[in-house]
C-alpha positions as a Markdown table, in Angstrom:
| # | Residue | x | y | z |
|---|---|---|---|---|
| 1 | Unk | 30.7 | 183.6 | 8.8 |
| 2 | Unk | 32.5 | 186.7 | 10.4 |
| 3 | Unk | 30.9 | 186.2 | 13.7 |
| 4 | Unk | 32.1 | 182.6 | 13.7 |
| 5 | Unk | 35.0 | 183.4 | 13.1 |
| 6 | Unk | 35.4 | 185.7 | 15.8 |
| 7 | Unk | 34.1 | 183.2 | 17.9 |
| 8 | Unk | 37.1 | 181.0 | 16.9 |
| 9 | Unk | 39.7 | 183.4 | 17.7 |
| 10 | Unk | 38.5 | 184.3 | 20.8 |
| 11 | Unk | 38.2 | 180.7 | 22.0 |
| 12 | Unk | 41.8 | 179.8 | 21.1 |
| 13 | Unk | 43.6 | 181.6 | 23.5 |
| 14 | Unk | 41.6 | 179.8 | 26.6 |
| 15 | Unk | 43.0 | 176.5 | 25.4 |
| 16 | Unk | 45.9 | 177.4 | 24.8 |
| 17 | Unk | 48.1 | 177.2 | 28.1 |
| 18 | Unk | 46.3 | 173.8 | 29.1 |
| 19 | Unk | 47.8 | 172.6 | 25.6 |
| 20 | Unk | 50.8 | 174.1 | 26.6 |
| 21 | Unk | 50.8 | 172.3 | 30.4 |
| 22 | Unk | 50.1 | 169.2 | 29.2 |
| 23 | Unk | 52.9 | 169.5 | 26.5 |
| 24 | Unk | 55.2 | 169.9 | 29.1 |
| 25 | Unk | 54.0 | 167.0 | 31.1 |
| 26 | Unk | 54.6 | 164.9 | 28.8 |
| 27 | Unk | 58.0 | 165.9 | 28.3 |
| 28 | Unk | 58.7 | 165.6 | 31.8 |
| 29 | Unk | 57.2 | 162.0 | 32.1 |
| 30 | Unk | 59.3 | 161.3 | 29.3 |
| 31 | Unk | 62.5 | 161.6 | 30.6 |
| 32 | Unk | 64.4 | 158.7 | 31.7 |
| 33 | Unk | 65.2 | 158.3 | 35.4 |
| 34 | Unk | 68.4 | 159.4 | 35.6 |
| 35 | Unk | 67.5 | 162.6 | 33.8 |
| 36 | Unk | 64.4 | 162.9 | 36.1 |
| 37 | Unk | 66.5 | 162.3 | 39.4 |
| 38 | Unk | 69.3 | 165.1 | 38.1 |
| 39 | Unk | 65.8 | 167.3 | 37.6 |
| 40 | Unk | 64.9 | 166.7 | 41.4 |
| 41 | Unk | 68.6 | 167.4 | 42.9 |
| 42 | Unk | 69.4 | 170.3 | 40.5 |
| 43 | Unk | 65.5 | 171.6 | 42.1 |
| 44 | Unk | 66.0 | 171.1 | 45.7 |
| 45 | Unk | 69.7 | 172.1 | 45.8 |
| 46 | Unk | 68.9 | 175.5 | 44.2 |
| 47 | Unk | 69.6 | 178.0 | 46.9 |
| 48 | Unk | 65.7 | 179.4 | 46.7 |
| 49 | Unk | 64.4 | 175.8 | 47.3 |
| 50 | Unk | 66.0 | 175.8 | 50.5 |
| 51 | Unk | 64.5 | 179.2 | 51.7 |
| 52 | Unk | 61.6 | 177.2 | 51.2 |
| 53 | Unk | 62.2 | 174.9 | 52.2 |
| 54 | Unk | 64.9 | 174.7 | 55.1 |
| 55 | Unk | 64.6 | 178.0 | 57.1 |
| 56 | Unk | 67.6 | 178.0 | 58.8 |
| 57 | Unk | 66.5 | 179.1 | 61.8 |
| 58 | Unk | 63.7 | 178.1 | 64.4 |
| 59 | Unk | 62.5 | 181.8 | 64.4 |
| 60 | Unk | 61.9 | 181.6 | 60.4 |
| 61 | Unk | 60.4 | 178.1 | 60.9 |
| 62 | Unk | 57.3 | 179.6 | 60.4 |
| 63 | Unk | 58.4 | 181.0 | 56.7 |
| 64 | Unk | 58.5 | 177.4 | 55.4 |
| 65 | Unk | 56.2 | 176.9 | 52.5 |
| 66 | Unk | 57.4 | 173.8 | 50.9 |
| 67 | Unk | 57.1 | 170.4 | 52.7 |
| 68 | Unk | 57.1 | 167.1 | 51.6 |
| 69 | Unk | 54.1 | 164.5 | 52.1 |
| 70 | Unk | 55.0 | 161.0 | 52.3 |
| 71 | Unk | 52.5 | 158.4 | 50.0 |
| 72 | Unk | 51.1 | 155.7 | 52.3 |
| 73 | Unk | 53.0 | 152.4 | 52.3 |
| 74 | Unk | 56.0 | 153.4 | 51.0 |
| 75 | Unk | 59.7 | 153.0 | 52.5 |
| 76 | Unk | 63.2 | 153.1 | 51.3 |
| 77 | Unk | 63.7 | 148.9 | 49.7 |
| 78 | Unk | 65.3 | 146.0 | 51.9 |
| 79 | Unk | 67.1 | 145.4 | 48.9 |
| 80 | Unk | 69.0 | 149.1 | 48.9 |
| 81 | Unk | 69.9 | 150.6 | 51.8 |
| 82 | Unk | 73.0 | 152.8 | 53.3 |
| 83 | Unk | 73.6 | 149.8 | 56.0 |
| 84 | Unk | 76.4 | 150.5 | 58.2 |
| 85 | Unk | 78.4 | 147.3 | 56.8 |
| 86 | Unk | 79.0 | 149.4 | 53.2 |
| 87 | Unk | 80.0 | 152.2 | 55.0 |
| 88 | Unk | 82.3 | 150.1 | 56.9 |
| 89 | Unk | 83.7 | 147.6 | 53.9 |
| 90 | Unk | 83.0 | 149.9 | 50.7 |
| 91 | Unk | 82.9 | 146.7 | 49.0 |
| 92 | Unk | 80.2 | 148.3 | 45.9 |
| 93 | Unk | 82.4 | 149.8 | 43.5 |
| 94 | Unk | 79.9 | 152.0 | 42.7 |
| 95 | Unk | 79.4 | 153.6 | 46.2 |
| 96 | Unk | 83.0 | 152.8 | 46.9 |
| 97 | Unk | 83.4 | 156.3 | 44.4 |
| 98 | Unk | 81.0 | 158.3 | 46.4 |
| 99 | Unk | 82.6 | 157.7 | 49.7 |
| 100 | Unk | 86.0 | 158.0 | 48.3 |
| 101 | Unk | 87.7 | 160.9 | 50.2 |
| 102 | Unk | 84.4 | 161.0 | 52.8 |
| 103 | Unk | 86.1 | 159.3 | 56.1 |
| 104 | Unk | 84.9 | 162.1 | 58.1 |
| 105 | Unk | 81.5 | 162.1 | 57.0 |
| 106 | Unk | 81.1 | 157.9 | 57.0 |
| 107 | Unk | 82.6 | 158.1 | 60.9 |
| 108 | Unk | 79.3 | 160.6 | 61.8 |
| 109 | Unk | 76.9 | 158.5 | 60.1 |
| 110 | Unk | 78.7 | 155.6 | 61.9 |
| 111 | Unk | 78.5 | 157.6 | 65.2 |
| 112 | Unk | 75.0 | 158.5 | 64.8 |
| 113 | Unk | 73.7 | 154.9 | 64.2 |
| 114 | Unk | 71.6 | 153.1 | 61.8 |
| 115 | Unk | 68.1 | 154.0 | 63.6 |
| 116 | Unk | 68.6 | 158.2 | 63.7 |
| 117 | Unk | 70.0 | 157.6 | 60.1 |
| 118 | Unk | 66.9 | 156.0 | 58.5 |
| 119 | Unk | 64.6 | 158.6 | 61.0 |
| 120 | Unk | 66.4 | 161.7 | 59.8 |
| 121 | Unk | 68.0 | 161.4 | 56.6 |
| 122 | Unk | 66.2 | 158.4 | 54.9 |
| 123 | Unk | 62.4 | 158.4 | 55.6 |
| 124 | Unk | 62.3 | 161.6 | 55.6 |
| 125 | Unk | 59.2 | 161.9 | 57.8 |
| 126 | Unk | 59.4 | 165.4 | 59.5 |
| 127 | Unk | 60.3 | 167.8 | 57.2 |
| 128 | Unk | 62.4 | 169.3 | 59.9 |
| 129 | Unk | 64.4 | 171.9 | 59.4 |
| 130 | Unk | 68.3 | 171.8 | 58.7 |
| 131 | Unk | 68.8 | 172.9 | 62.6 |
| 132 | Unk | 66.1 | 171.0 | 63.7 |
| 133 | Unk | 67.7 | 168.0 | 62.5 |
| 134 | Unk | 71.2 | 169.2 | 63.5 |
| 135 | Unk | 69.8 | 169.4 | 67.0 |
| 136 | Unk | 68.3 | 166.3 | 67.5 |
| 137 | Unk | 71.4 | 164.9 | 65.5 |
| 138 | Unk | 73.5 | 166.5 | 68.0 |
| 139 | Unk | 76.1 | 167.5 | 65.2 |
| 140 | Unk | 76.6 | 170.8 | 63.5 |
| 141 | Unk | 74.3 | 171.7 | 60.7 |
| 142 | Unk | 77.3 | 171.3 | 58.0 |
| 143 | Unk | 77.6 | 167.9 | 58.9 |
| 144 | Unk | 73.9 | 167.8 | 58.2 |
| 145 | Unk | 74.5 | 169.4 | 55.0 |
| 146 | Unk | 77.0 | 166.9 | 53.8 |
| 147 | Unk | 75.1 | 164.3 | 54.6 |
| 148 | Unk | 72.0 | 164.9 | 52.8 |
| 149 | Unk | 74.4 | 165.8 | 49.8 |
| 150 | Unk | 75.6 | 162.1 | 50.1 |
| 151 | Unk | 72.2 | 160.6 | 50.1 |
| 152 | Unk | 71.4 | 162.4 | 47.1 |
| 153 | Unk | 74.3 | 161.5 | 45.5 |
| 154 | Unk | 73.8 | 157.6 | 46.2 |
| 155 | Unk | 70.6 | 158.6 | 44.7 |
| 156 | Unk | 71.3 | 159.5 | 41.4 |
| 157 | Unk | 73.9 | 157.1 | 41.6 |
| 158 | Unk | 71.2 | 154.3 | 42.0 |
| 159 | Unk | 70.7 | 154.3 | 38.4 |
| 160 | Unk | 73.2 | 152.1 | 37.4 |
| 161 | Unk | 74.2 | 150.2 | 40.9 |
| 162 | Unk | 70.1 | 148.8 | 41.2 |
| 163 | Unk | 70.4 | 145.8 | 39.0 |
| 164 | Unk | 69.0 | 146.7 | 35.4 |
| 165 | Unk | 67.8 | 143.4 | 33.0 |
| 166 | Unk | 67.6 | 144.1 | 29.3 |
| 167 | Unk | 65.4 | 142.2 | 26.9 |
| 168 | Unk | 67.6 | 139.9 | 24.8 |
| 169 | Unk | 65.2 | 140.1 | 22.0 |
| 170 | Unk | 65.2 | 144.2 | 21.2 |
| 171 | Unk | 68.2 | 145.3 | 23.8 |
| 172 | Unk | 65.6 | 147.4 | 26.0 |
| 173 | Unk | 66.9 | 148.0 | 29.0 |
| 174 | Unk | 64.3 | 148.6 | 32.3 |
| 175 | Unk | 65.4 | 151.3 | 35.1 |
| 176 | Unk | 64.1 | 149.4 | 38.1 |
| 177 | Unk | 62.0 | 152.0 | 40.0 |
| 178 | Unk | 61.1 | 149.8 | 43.0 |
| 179 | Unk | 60.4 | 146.4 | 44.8 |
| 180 | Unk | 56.9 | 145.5 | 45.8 |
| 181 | Unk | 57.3 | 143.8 | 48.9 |
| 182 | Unk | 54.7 | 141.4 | 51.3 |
| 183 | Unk | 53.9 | 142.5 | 54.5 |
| 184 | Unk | 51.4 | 141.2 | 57.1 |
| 185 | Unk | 48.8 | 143.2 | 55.9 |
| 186 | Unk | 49.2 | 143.4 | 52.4 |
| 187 | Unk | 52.1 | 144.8 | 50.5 |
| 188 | Unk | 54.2 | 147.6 | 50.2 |
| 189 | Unk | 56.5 | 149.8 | 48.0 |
| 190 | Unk | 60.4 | 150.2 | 48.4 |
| 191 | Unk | 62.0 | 152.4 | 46.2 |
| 192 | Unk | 65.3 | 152.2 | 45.4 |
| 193 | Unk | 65.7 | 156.1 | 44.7 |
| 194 | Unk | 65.7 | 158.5 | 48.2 |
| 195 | Unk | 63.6 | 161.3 | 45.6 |
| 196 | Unk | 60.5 | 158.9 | 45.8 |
| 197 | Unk | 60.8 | 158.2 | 49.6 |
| 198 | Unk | 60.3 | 161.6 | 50.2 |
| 199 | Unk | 57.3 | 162.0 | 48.5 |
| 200 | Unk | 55.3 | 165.1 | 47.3 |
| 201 | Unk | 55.7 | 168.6 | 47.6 |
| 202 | Unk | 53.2 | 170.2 | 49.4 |
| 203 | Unk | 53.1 | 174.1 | 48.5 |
| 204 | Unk | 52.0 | 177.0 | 50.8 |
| 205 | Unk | 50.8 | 179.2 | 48.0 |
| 206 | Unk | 48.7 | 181.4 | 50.6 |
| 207 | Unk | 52.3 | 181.6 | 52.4 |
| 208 | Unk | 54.1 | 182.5 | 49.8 |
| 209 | Unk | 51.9 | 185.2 | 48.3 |
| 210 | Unk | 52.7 | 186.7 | 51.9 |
| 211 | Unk | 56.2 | 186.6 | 52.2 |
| 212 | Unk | 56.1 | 188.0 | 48.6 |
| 213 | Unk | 54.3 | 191.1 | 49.7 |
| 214 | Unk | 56.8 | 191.5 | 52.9 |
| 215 | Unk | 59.6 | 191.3 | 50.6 |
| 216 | Unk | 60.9 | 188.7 | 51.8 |
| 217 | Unk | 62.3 | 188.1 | 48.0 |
| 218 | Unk | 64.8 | 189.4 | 46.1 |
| 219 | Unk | 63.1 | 191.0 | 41.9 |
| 220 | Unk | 65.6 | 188.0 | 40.9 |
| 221 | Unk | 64.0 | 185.3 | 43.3 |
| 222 | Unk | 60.3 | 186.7 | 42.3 |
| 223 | Unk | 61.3 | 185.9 | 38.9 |
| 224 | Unk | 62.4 | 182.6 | 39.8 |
| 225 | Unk | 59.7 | 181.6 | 41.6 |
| 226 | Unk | 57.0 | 181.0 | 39.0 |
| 227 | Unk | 59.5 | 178.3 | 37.3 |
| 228 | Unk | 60.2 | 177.0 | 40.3 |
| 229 | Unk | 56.5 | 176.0 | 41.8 |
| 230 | Unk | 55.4 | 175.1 | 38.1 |
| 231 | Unk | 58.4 | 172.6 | 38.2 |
| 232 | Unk | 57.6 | 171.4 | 41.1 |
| 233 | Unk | 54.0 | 170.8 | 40.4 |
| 234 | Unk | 54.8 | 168.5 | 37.0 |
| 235 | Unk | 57.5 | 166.1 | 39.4 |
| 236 | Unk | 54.4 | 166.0 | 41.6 |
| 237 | Unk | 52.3 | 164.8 | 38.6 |
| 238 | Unk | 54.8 | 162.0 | 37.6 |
| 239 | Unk | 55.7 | 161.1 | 41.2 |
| 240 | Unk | 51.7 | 161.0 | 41.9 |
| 241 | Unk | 51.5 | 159.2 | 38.7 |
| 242 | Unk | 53.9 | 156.1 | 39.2 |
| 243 | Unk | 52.6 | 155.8 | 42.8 |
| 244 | Unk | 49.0 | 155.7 | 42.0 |
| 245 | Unk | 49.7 | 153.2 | 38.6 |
| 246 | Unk | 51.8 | 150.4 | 41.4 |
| 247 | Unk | 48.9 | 150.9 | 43.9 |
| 248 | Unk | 46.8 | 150.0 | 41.0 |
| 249 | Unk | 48.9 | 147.0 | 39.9 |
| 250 | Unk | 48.6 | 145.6 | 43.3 |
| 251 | Unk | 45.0 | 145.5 | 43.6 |
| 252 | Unk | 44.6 | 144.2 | 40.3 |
| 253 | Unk | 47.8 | 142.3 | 40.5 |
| 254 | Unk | 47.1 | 140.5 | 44.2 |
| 255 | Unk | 47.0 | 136.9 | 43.3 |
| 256 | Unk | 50.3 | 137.0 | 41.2 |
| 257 | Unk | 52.1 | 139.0 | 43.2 |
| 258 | Unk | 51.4 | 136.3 | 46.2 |
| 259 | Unk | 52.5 | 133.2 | 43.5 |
| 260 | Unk | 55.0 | 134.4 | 41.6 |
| 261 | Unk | 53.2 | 132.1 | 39.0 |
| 262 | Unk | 52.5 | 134.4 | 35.7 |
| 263 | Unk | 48.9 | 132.1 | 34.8 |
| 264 | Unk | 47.2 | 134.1 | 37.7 |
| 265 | Unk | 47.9 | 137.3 | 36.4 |
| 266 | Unk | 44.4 | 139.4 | 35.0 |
| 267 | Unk | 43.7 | 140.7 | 31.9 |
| 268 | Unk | 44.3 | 144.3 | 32.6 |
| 269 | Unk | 45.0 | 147.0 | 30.5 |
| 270 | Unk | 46.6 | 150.8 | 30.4 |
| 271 | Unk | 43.1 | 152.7 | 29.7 |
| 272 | Unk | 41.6 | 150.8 | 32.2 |
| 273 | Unk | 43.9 | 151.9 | 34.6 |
| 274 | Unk | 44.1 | 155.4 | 33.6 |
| 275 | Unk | 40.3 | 155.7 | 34.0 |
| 276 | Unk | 40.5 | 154.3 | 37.4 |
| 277 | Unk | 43.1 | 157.2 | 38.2 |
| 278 | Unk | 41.5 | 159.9 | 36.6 |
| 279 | Unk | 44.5 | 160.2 | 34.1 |
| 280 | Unk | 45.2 | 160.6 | 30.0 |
| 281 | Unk | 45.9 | 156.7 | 28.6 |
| 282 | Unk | 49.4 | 158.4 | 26.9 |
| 283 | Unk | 50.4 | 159.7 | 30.4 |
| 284 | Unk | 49.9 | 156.0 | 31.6 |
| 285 | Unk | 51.9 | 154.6 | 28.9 |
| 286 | Unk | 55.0 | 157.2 | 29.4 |
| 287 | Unk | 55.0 | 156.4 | 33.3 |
| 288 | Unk | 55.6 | 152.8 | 32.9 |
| 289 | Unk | 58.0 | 152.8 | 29.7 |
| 290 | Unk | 61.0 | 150.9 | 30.2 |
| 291 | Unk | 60.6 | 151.2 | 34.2 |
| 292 | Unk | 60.5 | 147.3 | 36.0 |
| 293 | Unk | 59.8 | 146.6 | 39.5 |
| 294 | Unk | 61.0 | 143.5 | 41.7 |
| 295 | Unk | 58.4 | 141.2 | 42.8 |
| 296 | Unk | 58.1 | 139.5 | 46.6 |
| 297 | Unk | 59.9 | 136.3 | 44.7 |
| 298 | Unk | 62.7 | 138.5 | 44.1 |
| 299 | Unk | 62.3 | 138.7 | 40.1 |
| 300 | Unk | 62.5 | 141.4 | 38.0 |
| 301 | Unk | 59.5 | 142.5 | 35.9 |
| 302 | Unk | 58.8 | 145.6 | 33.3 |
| 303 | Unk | 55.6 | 147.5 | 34.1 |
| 304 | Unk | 54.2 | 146.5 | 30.7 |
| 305 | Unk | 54.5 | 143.0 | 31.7 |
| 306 | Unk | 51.4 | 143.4 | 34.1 |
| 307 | Unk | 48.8 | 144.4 | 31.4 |
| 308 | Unk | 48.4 | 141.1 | 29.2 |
| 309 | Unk | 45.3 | 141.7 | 26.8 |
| 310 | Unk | 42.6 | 139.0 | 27.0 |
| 311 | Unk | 44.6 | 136.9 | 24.4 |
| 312 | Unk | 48.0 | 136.4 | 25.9 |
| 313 | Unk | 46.5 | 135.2 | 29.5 |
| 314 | Unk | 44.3 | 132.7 | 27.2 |
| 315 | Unk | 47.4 | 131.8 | 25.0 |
| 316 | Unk | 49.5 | 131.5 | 28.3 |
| 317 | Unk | 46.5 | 129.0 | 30.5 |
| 318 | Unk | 46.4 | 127.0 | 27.1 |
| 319 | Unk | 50.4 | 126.7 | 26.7 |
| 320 | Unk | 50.5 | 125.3 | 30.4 |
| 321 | Unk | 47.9 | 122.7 | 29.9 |
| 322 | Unk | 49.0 | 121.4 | 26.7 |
| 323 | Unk | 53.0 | 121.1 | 28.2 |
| 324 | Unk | 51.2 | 119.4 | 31.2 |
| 325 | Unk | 49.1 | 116.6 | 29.0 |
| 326 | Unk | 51.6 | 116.5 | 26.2 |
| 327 | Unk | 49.2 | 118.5 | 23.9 |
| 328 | Unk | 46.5 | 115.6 | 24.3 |
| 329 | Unk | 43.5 | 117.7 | 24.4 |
| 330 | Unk | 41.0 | 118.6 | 21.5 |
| 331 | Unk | 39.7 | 121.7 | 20.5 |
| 332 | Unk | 36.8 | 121.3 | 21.9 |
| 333 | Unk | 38.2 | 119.9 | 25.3 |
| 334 | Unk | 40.0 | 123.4 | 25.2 |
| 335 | Unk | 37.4 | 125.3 | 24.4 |
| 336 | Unk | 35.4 | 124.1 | 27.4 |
| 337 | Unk | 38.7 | 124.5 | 29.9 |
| 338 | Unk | 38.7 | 128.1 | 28.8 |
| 339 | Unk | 34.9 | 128.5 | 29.6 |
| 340 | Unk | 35.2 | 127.1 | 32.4 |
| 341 | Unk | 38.6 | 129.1 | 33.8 |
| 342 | Unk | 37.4 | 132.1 | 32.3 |
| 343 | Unk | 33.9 | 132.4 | 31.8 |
| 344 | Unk | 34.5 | 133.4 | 27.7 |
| 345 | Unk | 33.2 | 130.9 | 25.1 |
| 346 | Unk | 35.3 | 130.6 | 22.0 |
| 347 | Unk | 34.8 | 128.9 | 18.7 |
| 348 | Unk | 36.8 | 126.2 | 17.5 |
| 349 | Unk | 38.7 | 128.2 | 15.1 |
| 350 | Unk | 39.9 | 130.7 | 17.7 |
| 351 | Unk | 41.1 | 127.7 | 19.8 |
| 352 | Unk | 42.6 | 126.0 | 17.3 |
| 353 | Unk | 44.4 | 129.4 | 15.8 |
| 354 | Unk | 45.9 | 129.8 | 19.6 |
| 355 | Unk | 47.2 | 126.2 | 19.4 |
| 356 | Unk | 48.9 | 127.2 | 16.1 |
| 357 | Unk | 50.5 | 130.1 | 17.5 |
| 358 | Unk | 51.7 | 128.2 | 20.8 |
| 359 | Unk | 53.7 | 125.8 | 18.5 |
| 360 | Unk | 54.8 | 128.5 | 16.4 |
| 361 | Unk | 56.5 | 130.4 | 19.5 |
């Protein structure tokens, strides 16, 4: 008995700070977007961030050990960009109280153009440096300062000028994260929020273990910098998360997305996806909770919305037929239209309890 018990105590510690790791995870996944986007700018406006960043000059250039790596087919949406005509007319309330007092700052955007706009401060491709972009901007790198603090700004402030729909029955109200849009070779993601756009971090840790032994950091930045990459690492997870859970929706998803019409939606569920991306079933459930996305037809639609079990697509293919034929069909007619649609053979009794809930909705 001693000796397992020793065993016990000895195995505890090991599991402990994965316990702990995930714990904090799921915290993170559980904040809401606004909290999460706050998270993000409070990160990268931190003055060590930007030594990471940002080296702000050429010569350190090679001292950059944070970058950001873009996910494939993603862009900032059609439906929410800086265009120059709200710059020019202010007419959003919302970003009317951003640019309030900015005339200076709207003129060099203006001045600059659309195009270099998107390249250098929206898409985010590069990961060039303050200067860098300064230079090929052709403006002084506190201009470029102040602009990147206005796109985060419109950022956060995206949150409540993205149009938000609430369920009438329960009051839930759905932060929309992004619009799925149609392409000529499939589809794409455009998120409303600049913090996606951007992408991943990507960490030099072999960089950053040697500018630690050159001293290159101050005892209170070498403190700092533990918290820092750990944070950094869990908005990865949740950013990776979301991305790979929308990929996953539009594979599974293809032939609605392309109708609009919700009877050719797929039977698909949250384990099924997290299996598929090598994730926990809870972590799938907090990264779609009260999130919605806007489909190609321009509507609105929670995440949960795209996982009917088995039984809703069957109650939904019956509820069409028996609207079309003014609920002429028998049970067994039914049964035989759902064999056929979906290769599942049903008793009578299951058909004819679905028909009783239909006319009970």
């Amino acid at each position: 008995m001693a000796q397992s018990l020793r065993n016990v105590s000895i195995q505890k510690p090991k599991h402990l700070p994965k316990l702990i790791g995930r714990m904090q995870l799921a915290d993170l996944m559980d904040l809401k977007e606004i909290e999460f986007k706050e998270l993000i700018r409070h990160i990268e406006h931190s003055s060590l961030f930007k030594k990471l960043a940002y080296p702000a000059t050429f010569k350190d250039k090679k001292e950059k050990v944070i970058s950001f790596v873009k996910f494939p087919k993603t862009k900032i949406t059609r439906a929410y960009e800086l265009k120059e005509e709200i710059l020019a007319d202010k007419t959003e309330v919302s970003i009317e109280s951003l640019l309030e007092g900015r005339e200076d700052i709207i003129k060099v955007i203006k001045h600059l153009g659309i195009a270099k706009f998107r390249k250098y401060f929206l898409d985010c491709r590069d990961n060039l440096s303050l200067e860098e972009i300064a230079e090929e901007c052709s403006m002084k790198i506190e201009k470029v300062s102040e602009i990147i603090d206005l796109v985060n700004e419109i950022s956060i402030q995206s949150s409540f000028t993205t149009p938000v729909k609430t369920d009438p029955s329960n009051r839930v109200f759905y932060s929309k994260v992004a619009s799925i849009e149609k392409e000529e070779d499939g589809f794409s993601l455009g998120y409303f929020d600049f913090c996606y756009v951007k992408g991943k971090y990507s960490i030099n840790y072999e960089k950053l273990a040697q500018l630690k032994k050159e001293g290159k950091f101050t005892s209170k930045q070498i403190k700092e910098l533990d918290n820092l990459t750990k944070t950094m690492e869990l908005i990865n997870s949740r950013r990776n998360t979301l991305y790979q859970i929308l990929q996953e929706i539009i594979k599974k998803q293809n032939k609605f997305l392309l109708s609009g019409n919700k009877k050719d939606r797929k039977s698909l569920t949250q384990k099924e996806i997290a299996q598929i991306i090598k994730k926990d079933s809870s972590l799938v459930c907090r990264a779609i909770k009260f999130k919605s996305v806007e489909l190609p037809q321009g509507k609105e639609m929670p995440l949960k919305d795209f996982f009917p079990d088995r039984k809703t697509i069957i109650k939904e293919f019956l509820q069409e037929i028996l609207a079309e034929n003014n609920k002429k069909f028998t049970d067994i007619q039914l049964t035989d239209l759902v064999k056929k649609q979906f290769r599942i053979n049903l008793s009578r009794r299951s058909i004819n309890n679905y028909r009783r809930e239909i006319n009970s909705d």
